[in-house]
N, C-alpha and C positions, 0 to 999 in steps of 0.2 A: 445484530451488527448491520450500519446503513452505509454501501458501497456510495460516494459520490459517483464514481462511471467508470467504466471497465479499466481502465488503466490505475486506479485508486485500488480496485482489485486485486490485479497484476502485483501491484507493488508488497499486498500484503503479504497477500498471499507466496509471493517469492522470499518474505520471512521466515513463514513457517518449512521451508524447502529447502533451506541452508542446508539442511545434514546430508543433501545429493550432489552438494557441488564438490566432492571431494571424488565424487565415482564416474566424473566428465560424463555427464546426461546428455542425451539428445532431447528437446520438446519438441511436441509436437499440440497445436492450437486445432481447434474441430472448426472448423469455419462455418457460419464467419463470427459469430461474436464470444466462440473463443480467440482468437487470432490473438485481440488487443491486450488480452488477460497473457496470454503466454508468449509476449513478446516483453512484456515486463518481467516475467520469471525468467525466460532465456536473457536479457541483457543483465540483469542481477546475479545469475549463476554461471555469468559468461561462457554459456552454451548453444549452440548451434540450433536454428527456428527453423521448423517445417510446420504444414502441414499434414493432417490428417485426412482425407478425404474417402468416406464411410456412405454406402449408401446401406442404410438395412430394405431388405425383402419381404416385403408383406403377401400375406395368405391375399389369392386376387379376390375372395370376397370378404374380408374381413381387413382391409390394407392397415391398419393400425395395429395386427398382431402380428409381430416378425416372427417367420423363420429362418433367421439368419442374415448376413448381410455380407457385401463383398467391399473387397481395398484394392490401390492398384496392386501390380506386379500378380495380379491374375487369385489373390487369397479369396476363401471362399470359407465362413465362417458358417456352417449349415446344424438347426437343430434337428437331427435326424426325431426327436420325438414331436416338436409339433409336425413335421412334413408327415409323420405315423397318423399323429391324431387326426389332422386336417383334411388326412385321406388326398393327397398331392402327389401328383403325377410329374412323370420326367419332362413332360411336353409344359404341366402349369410350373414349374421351377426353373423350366429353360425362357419362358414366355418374361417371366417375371425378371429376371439377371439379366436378359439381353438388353430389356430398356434401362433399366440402372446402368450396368456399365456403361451406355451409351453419354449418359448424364455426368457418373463418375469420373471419364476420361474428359470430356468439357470443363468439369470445375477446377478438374486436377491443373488442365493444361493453363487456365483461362487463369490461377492462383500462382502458379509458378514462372508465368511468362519465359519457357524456354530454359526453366533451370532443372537438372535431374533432382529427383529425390532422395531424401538422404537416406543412406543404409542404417540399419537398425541392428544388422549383425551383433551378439554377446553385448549389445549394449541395454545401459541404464537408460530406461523411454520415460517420460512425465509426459502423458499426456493430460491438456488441460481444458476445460470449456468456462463460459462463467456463469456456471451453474446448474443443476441438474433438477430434474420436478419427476420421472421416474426412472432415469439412470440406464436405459435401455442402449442409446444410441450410444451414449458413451462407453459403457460397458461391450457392446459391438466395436467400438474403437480400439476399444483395449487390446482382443480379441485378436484383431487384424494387426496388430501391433508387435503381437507375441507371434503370429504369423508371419512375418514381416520377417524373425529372426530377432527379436529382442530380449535378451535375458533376463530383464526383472524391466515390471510394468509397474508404475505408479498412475494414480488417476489424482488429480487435483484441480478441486473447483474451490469458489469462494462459500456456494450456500447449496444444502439442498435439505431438503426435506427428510426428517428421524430415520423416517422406514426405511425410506430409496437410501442413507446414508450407511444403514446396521447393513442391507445385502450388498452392499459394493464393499463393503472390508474383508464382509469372508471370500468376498468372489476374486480379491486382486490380489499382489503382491504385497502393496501398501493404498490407503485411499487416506487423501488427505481433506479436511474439508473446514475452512476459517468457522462456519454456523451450522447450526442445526435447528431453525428455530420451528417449537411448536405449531404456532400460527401461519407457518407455510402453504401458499395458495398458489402462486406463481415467481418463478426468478426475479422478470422483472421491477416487483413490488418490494426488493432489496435493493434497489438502484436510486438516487437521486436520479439520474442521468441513464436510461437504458433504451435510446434509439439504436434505429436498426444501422449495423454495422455493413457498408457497403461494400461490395465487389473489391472496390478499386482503395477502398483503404488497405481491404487482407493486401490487396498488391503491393502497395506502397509498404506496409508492415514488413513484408517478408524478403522485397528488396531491401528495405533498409539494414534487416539483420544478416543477408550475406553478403555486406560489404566487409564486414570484419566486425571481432567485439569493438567496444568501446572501450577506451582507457579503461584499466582496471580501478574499480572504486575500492582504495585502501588510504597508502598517506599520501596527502596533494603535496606539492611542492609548497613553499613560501610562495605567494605571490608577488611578481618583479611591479616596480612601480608603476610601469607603462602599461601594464594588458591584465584585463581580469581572468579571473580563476570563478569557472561553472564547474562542481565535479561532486558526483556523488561519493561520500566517502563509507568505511566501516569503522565504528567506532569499539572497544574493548573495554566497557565500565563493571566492574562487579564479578568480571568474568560473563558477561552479557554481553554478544556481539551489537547493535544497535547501528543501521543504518541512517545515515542522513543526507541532506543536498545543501553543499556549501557554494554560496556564493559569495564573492570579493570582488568589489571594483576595481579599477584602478586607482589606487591613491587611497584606499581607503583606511582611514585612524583608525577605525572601532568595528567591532565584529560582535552583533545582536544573536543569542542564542535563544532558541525558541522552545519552549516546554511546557509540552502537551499535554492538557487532562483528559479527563472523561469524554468521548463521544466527539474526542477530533482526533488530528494525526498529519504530519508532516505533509498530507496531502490536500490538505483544509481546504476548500476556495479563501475562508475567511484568513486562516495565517499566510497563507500564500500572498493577499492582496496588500495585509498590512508590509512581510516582506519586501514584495515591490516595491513599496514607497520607500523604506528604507534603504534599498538599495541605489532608486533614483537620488536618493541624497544623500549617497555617498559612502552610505556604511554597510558594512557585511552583513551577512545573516547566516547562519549555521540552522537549519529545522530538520529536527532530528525526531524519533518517537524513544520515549523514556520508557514502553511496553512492550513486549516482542506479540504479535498478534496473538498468540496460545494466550497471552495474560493480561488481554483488552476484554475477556468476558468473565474476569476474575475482579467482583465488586472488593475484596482484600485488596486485593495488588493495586485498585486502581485507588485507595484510596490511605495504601501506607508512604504516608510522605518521608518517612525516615527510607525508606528503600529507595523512593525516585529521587529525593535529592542527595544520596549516596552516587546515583546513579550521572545525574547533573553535574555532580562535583568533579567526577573523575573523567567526563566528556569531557569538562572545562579545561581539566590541566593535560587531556592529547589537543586541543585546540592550542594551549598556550605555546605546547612545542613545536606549532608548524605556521601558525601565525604569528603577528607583533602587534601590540598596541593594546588598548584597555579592552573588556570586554562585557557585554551586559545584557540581563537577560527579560524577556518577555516573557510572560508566561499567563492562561489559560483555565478558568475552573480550577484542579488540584496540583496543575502545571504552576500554578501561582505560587499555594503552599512551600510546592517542593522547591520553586526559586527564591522564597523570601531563607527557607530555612537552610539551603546549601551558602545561600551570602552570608547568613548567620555563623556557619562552621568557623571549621581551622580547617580546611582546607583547599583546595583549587577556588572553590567558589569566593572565599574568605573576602577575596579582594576584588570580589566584582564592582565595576564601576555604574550602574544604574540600573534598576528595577522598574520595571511597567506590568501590570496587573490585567489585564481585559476578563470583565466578568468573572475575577476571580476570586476564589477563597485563601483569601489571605490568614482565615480565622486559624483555619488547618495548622498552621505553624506552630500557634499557642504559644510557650512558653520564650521562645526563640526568636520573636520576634522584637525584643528587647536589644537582641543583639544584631541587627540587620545595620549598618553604616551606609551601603550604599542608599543614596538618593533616590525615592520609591514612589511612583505615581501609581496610583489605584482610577482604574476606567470601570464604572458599571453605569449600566441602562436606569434611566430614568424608571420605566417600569419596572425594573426587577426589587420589587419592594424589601424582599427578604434579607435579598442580596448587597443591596445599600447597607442594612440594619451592621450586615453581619462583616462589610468593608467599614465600617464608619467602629465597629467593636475595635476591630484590629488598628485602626488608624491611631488611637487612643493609646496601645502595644506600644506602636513602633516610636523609636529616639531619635529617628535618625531625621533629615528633610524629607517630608512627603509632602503630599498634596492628593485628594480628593476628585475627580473630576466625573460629574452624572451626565452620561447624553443625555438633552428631551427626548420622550417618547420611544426610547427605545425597549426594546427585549433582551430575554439574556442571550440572544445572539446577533443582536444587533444585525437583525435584517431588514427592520424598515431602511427606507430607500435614503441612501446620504450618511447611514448610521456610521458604517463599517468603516465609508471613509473619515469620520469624524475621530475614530480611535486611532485611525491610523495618522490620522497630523500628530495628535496628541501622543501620540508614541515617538515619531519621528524629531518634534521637538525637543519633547524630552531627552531623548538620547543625544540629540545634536548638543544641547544645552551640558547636558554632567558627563558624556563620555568624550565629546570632539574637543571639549575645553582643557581633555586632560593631558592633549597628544601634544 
């Protein structure tokens, strides 16, 4: 699993987290490049953001082998057997905690700008980092956490490594962790995007989330003609909660549903960008994940189109009830499938008003796509050879009006330079053309 940047993280991983928000959690982010990770899980589980602020205690000739480490409010996490084996004295233990806490009280105060820390008393703690390589410091967080007064400790990162992953389950209350992957060599190396997270973001982070939650993301209102509607919603498909980010302009006729296959997700740069466009002209966009992250490293799930377009269908008709006007959907590699073969149903989807394809498997539908009515434009890369053969099969399927379109020179992700925005006219047209004409 490949994090675009720590807040792509956050997002997911506050999926897999759901079953804490009913026990009102406190999080707490390790600073600093957990911060960004667990201000996404706190604004998801509309839970209250602190920090964690953990110095561990190295042997003073060996400083990479802790024994122990300290947190505010004076805890003092100490492995009385390495301080046995290390042969460590009250003078080398005092020597080593006096410059830490000196450090600890600076980042504490320097991260909170004047705001106290939040009590952890009989409470539910997630603490979060984004990501672990061998689980030491974190695990010292934990530590201080349960010290602190917390009644049940969760630890949740996005990736860490098998080993470091199997001793933090049996060591916690719960450990939550999106990846495991074999070939683990550094955090980083799961990030598109994994620069260093500054001072003064964790501040701005942690200002932001004690101003108050954010509307809660469940049903939006209709949107009134005059003022758009930005809001993350929860959607109920299958008995599958599924988060998404609905946006509506003002005035807007039509509302573009996004569905995600393989190896993207509501957080896309690339769905994101086609989005935008769509939204500068006018039409809504709904990008929602049809996977809950547990079932983005499940090759079945991600490739049973009768379950994701079960899942599509019954998104479509909670959008019908809270929006007006036609609706139509985009869709992505097996995201494609599952929106040709949800417009094919008898249900919500039934009467979608247009289909747009990018890079996708249309083939996936098979049988079903005989019965697709809505007006279907197919986008694949000029290079993606295979991908052509296997859009140009299905083209032959469908009854309905389609159309064809190859970028030059592109891949199947249409990152050369001009590409992405070329799908994205070709999407936005389209939809202007068979969904705006309906309203």
């Amino acid at each position: 699993m490949l994090f675009t940047d720590r807040a792509d993280a956050g997002c997911r991983l506050a999926e897999a987290l759901r079953h804490l928000e009913g026990e009102d959690p406190v999080v707490l982010g390790l600073p600093r490049g957990g911060v960004p990770v667990a201000f996404q899980v706190a604004r998801a589980l509309h839970a209250p953001l602190d920090v964690i602020v953990v110095r561990k205690l190295g042997v003073p000739y060996q400083r990479e082998l802790g024994f122990g480490a300290i947190g505010e409010g004076g805890v003092r996490v100490i492995s009385d057997d390495i301080v046995r084996r290390g042969r460590l004295t009250e003078s080398d233990l005092a020597s080593v905690e006096h410059a830490e806490a000196a450090e600890l009280a600076r980042q504490a105060e320097r991260f909170r700008a004047g705001r106290q820390r939040l009590p952890l008393d009989a409470r539910t703690v997630i603490v979060v980092d984004d990501g672990v390589a061998t689980g030491a410091t974190a695990a010292a967080a934990c530590e201080v956490a349960r010290a602190q007064g917390a009644a049940r400790v969760v630890l949740a990162v996005p990736v860490a490594p098998p080993d470091a992953a199997e001793r933090l389950r049996t060591a916690l209350d719960e450990f939550v962790c999106l990846s495991t992957p074999f070939a683990f060599s550094a955090v980083g190396e799961w990030y598109r995007d994994f620069s260093q997270t500054p001072d003064d973001e964790v501040v701005s982070l942690l200002a932001q989330a004690a101003e108050g939650p954010e509307e809660s993301a469940g049903t939006p209102e209709e949107p009134a003609a005059d003022e758009d509607v930005e809001q993350e919603v929860a959607i109920d498909a299958a008995g599958v909660r599924l988060t998404g980010d609905l946006m509506v302009p003002a005035g807007a006729g039509a509302v573009v549903m996004f569905a995600h296959g393989s190896g993207s997700s509501r957080h896309s740069p690339r769905n994101r960008l086609v989005a935008a466009a769509l939204n500068d002209a006018g039409l809504g966009t709904l990008l929602f994940d049809l996977l809950t992250p547990a079932e983005e490293n499940n090759r079945a799930k991600v490739f049973d189109i009768e379950t994701l377009a079960g899942r599509l269908a019954d998104a479509t008709g909670w959008l019908r009830g809270r929006t007006a006007g036609p609706v139509g959907y985009f869709g992505a590699s097996t995201g494609a499938a599952a929106a040709l073969r949800a417009a094919a149903g008898s249900g919500s989807g039934a009467d979608v008003g247009a289909v747009v394809s990018r890079g996708g498997r249309p083939d996936l539908a098979g049988p079903h796509l005989s019965g697709v009515r809505a007006p279907t434009l197919l986008i694949v890369g000029g290079n993606d050879t295979m991908v052509i053969e296997l859009n140009r099969a299905a083209q032959t399927a469908l009854r309905c009006e389609n159309q064809l379109e190859i970028v030059p020179g592109a891949t199947h992700l249409f990152e050369e330079p001009g590409a992405l925005q070329q799908v994205a006219d070709l999407a936005r047209d389209w939809f202007l053309t068979h969904l705006v004409k309906q309203v």
